[in-house]
C-alpha positions in Angstrom: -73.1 117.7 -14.3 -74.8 120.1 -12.3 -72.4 120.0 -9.6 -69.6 120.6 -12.0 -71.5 123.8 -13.1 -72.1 124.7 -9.7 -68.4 124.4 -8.8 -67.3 126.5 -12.2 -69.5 129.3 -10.6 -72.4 129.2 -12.3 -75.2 131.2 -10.0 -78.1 128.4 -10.9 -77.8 124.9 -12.8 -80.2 122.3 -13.3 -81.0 119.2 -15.1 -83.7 118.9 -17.8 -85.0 115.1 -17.6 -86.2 114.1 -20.8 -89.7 113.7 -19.5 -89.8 117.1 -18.9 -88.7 117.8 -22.4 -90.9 115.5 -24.4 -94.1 117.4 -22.1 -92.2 120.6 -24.0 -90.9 120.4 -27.6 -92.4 117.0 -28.6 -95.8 116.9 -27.4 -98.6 116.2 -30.1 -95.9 115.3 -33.0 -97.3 112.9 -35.4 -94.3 111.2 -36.2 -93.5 109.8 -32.6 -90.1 111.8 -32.5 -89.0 111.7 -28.8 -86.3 113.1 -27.2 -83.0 110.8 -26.5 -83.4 109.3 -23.2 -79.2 108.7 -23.5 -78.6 112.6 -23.3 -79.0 114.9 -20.3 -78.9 118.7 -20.8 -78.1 120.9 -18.0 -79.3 124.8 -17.8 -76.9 126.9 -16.2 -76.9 130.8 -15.8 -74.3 133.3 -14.6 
């Protein structure tokens, strides 16, 4: 994916791991909710 975003010229892409965004968005929840290890999510800017 980020090679494909790369190749559409986008300036910078890069993948978010879901490690990284448990550490983010779901650290401390008291219900367990965790991010989907299935999905990856690429950030890309122009």
């Amino acid at each position: 994916m980020v090679a494909l975003t790369r190749e559409a010229d986008f300036r910078d892409a890069r993948r978010v791991p879901a490690e990284e965004r448990t550490r983010r968005y779901f650290a401390g929840r008291s219900d367990g909710l965790r991010p989907s290890r299935a999905e990856e999510l690429v950030v890309a800017t122009t």
